[in-house]
SEKEVEX-86083 format. One record per residue: y, x, z of N, C-alpha, C, O in turn; residue in three letters. Coordinates in steps of 0.1 Angstrom, whole numbers, padded with zeros to 4 digits. Atoms other than C-alpha are relative to their C-alpha. Last residue first. Layout:
+-------+-------+-------+-------+-------+-------+-------+-------+-------+-------+-------+-------+------+
:  n.c2 :  n.c1 :  n.c3 : ca.c2 : ca.c1 : ca.c3 :  c.c2 :  c.c1 :  c.c3 :  o.c2 :  o.c1 :  o.c3 : resn :
+-------+-------+-------+-------+-------+-------+-------+-------+-------+-------+-------+-------+------+
:     Y :     X :     Z :     Y :     X :     Z :     Y :     X :     Z :     Y :     X :     Z :  ALA :
...
+-------+-------+-------+-------+-------+-------+-------+-------+-------+-------+-------+-------+------+
//
This chain:
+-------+-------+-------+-------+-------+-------+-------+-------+-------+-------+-------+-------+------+
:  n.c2 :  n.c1 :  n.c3 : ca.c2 : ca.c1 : ca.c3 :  c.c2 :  c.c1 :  c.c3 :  o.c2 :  o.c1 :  o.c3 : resn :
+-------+-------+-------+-------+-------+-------+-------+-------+-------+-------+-------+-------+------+
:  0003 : -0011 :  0016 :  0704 :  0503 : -0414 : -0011 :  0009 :  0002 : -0014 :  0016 : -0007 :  UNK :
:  0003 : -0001 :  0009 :  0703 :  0478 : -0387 : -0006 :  0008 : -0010 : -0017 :  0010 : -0014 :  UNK :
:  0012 :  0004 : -0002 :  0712 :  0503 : -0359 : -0010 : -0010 : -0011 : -0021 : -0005 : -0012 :  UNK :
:  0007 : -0010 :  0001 :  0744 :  0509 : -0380 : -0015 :  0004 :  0008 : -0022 :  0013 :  0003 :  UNK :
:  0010 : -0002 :  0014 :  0748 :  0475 : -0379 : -0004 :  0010 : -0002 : -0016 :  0011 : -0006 :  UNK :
:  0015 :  0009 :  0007 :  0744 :  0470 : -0341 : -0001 : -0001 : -0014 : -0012 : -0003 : -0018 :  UNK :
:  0010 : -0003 : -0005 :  0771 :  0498 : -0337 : -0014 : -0011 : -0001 : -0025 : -0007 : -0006 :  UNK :
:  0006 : -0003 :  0007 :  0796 :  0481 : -0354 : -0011 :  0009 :  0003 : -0016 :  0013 : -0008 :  UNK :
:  0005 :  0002 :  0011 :  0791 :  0453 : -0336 : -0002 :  0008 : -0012 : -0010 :  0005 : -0021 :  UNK :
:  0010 :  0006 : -0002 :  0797 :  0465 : -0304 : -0007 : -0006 : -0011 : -0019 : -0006 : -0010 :  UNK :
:  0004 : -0014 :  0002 :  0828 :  0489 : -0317 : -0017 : -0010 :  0004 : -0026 : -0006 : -0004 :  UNK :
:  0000 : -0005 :  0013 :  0847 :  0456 : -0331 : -0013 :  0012 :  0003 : -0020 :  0014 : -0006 :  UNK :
:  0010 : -0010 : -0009 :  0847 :  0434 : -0298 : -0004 :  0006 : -0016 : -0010 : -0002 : -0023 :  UNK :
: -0006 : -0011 : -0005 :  0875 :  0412 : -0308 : -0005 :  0015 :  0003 :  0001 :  0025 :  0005 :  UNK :
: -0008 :  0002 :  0015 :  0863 :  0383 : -0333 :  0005 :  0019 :  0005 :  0006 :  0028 : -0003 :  UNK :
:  0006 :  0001 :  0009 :  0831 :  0377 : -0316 :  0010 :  0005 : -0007 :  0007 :  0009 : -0018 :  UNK :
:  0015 : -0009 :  0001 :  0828 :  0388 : -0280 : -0002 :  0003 : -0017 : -0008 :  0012 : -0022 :  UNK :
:  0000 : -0015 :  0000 :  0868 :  0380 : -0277 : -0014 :  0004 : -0003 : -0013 :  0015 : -0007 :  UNK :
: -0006 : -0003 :  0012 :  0858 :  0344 : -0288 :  0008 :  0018 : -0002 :  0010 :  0024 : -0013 :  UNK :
:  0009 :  0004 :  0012 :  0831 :  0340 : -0269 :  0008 :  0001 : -0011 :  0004 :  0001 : -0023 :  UNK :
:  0008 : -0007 :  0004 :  0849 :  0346 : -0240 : -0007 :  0001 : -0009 : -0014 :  0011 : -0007 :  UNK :
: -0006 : -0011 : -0001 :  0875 :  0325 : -0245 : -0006 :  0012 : -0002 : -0002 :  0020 : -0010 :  UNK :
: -0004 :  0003 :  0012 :  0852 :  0296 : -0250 :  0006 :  0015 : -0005 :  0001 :  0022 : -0014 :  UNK :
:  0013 : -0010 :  0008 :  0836 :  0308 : -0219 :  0004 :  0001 : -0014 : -0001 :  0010 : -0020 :  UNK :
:  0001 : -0013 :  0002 :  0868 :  0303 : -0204 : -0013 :  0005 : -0005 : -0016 :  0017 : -0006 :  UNK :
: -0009 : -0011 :  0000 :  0879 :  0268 : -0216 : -0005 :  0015 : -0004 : -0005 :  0020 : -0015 :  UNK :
:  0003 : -0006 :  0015 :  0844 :  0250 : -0219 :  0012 :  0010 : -0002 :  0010 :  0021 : -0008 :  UNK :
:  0011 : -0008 : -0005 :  0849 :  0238 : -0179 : -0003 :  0009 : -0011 : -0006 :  0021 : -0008 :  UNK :
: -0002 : -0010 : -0013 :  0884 :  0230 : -0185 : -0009 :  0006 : -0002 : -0007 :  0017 : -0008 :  UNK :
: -0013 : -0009 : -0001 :  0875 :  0205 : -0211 :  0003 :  0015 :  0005 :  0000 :  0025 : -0002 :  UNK :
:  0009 : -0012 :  0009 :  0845 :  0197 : -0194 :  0007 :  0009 : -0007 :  0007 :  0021 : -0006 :  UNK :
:  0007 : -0013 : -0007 :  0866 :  0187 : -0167 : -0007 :  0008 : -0010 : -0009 :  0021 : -0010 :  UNK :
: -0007 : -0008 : -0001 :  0888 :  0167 : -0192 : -0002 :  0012 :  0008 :  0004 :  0022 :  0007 :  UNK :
: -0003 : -0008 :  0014 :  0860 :  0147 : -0204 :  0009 :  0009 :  0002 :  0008 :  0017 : -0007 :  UNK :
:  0013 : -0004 : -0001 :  0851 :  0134 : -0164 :  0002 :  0009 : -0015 :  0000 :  0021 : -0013 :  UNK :
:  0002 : -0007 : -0005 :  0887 :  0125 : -0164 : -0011 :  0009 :  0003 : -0010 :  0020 :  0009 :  UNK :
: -0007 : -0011 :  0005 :  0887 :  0108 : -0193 :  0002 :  0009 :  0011 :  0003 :  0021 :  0006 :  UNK :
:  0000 : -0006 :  0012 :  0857 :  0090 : -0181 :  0008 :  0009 : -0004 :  0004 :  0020 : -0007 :  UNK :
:  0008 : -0006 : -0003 :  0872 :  0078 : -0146 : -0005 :  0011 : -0012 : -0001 :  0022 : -0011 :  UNK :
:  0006 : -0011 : -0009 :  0901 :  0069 : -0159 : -0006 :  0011 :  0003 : -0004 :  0023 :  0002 :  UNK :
:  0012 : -0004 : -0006 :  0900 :  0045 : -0184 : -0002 :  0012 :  0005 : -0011 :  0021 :  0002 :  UNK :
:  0005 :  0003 : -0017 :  0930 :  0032 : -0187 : -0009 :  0003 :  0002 : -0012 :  0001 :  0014 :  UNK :
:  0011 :  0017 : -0001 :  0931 :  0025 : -0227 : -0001 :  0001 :  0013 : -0008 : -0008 :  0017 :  UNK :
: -0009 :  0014 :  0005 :  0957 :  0053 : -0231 : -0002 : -0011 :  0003 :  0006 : -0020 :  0005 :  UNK :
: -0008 :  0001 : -0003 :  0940 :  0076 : -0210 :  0006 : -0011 :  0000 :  0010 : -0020 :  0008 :  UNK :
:  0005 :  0004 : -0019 :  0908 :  0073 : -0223 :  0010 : -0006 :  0006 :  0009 : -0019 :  0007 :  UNK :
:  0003 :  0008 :  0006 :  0925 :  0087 : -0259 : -0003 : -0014 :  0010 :  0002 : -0025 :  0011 :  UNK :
: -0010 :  0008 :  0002 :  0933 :  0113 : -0240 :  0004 : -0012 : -0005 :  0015 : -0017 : -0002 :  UNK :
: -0003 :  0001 : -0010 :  0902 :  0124 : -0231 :  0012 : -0008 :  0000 :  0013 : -0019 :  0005 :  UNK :
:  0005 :  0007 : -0006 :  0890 :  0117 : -0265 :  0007 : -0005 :  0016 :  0009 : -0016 :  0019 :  UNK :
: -0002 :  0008 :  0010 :  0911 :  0139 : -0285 : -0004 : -0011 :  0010 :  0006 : -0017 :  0015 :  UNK :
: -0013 :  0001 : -0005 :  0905 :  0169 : -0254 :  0007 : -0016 : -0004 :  0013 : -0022 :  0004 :  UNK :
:  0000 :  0004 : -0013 :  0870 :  0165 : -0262 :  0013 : -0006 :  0009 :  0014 : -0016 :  0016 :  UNK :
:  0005 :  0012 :  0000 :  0874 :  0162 : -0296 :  0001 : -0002 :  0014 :  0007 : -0011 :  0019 :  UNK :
: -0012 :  0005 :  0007 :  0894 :  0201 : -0296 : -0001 : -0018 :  0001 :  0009 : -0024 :  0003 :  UNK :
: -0012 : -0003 : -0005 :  0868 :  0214 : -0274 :  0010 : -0011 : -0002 :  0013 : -0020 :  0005 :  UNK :
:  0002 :  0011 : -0016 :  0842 :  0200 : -0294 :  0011 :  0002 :  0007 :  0019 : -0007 :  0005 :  UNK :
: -0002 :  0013 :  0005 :  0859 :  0216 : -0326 : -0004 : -0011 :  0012 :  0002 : -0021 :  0016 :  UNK :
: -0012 :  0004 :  0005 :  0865 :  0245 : -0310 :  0001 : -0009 :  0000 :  0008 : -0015 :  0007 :  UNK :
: -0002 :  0004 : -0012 :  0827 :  0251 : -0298 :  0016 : -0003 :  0000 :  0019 : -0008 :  0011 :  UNK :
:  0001 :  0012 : -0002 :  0823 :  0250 : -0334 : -0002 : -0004 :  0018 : -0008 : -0014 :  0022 :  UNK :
: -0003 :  0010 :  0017 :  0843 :  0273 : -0348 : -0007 : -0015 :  0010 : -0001 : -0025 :  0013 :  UNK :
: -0015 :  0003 : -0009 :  0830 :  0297 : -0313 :  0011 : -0013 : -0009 :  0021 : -0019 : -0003 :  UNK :
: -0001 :  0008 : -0012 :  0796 :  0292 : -0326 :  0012 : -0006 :  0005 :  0015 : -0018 :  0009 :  UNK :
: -0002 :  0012 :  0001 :  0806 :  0303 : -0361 : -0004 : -0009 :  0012 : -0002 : -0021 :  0011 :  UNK :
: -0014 :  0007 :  0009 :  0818 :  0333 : -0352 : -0002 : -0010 :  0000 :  0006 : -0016 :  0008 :  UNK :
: -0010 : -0002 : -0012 :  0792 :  0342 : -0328 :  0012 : -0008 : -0008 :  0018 : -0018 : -0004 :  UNK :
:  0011 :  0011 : -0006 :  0760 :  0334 : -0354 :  0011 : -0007 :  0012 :  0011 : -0018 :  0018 :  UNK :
: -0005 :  0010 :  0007 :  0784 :  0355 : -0382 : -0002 : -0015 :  0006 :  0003 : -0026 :  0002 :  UNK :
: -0014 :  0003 : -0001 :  0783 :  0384 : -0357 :  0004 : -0012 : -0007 :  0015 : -0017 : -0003 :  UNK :
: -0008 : -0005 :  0008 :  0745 :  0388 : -0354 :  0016 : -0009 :  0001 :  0019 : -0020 :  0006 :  UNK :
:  0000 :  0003 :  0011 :  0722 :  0384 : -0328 :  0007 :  0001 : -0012 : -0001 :  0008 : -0019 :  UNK :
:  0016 :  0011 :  0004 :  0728 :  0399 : -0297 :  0003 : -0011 : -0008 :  0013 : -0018 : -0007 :  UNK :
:  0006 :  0007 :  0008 :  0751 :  0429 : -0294 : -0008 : -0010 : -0001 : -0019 : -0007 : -0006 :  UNK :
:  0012 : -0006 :  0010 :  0759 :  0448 : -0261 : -0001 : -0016 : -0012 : -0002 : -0028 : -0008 :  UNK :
: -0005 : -0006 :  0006 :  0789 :  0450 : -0240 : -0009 :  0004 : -0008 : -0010 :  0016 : -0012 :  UNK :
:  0007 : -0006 : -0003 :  0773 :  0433 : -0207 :  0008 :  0010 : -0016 :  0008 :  0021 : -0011 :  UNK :
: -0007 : -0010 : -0013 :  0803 :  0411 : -0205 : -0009 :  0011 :  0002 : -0005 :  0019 :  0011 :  UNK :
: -0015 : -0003 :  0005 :  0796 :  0399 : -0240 :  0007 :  0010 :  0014 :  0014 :  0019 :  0016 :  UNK :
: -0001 : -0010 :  0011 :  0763 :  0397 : -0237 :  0009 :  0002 :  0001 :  0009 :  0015 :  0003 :  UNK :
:  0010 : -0011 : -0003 :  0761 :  0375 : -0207 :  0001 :  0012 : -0009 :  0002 :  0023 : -0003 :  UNK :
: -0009 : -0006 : -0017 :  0791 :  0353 : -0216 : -0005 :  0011 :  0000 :  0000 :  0022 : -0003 :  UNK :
: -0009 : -0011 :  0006 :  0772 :  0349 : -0252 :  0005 :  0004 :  0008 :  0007 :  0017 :  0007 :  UNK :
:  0006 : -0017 :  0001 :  0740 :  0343 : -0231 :  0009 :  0004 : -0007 :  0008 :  0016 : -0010 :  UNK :
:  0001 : -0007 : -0013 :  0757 :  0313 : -0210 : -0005 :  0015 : -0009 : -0003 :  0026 : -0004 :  UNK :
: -0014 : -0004 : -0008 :  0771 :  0300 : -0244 :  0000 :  0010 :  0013 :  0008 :  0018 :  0016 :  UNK :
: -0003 : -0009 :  0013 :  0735 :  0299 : -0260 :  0015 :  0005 :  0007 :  0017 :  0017 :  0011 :  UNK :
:  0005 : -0019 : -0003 :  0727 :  0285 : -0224 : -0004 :  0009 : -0006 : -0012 :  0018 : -0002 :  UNK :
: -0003 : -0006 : -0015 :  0748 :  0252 : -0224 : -0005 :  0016 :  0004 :  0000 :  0026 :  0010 :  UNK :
: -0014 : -0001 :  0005 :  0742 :  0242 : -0260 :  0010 :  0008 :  0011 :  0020 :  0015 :  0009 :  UNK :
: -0001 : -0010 :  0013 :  0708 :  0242 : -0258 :  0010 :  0005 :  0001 :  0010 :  0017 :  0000 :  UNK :
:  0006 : -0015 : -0007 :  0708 :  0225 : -0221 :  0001 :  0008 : -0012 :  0005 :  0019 : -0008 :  UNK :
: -0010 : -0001 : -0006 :  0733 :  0197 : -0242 : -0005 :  0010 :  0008 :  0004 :  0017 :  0013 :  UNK :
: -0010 : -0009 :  0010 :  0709 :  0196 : -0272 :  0009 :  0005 :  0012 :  0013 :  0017 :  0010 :  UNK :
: -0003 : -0014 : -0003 :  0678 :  0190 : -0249 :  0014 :  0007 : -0005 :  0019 :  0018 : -0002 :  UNK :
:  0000 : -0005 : -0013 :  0676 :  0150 : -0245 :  0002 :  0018 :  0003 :  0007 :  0021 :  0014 :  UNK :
: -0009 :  0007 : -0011 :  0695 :  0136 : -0270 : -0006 :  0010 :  0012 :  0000 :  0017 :  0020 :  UNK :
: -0013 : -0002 : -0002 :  0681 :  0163 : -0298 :  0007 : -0003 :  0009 :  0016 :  0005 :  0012 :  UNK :
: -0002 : -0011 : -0005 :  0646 :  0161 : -0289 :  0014 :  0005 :  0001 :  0018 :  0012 :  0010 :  UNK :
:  0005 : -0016 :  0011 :  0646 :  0126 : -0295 :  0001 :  0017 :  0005 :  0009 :  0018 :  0014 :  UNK :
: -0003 : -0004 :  0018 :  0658 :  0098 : -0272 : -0009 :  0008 : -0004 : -0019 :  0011 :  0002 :  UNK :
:  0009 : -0003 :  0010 :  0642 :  0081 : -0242 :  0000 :  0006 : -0011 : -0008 :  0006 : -0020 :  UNK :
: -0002 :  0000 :  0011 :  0663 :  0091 : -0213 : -0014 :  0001 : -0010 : -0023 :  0010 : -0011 :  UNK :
: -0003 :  0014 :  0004 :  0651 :  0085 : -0181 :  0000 : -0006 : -0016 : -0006 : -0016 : -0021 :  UNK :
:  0013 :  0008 : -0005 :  0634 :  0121 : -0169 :  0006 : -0013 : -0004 : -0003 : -0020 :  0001 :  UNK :
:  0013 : -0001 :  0005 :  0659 :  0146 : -0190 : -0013 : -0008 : -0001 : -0022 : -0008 : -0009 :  UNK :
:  0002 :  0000 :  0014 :  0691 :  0124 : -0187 : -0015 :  0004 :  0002 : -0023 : -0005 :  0003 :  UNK :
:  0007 :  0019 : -0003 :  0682 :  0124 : -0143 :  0001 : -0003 : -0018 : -0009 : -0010 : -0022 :  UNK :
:  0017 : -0002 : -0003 :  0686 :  0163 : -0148 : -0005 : -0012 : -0004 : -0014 : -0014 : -0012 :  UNK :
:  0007 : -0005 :  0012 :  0722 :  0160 : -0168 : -0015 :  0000 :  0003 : -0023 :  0000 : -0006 :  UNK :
+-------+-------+-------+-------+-------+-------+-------+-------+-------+-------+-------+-------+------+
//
């Protein structure tokens, strides 16, 4: 992912979306194990929706690899796999499960 930042010529999207995407998830972990609020609950929800759906592609893909022989690749997609698992997890108890943390950040709101 380093050697992307200095080779790659894309757009801001190619080159940062995957550090974006990597340490919105590292600060739901963070929050979540720290038992405090950050941002709002609808920002959590729909993260974890759409860390799903990669998830879910990822998996789609790996397998897909498989079929055609390709190895290397589907095995490189099945680590991430894996690797997206337990934050996933986390992120979904921060969002759907953790009731007194949020409602404490609205009554701060108000």
């Amino acid at each position: 992912m380093i050697e992307r930042f200095w080779v790659d010529k894309g757009g801001f999207s190619s080159r940062f979306f995957p550090l974006l995407f990597l340490a919105f998830l590292a600060a739901g972990c963070y929050y979540s194990r720290q038992n405090r609020a950050f941002l709002k609950l609808w920002v959590w929800q729909s993260y974890y929706h759409l860390t799903l759906l990669l998830s879910v592609g990822l998996l789609f893909l790996s397998v897909y690899m498989v079929v055609i022989a390709l190895w290397g690749p589907a095995g490189a997609l099945l680590l991430g796999f894996l690797f997206l698992l337990p934050a996933q997890l986390q992120i979904r108890r921060y969002a759907y499960f953790s009731a007194s943390i949020w409602e404490t950040k609205t009554n701060e709101d108000r």
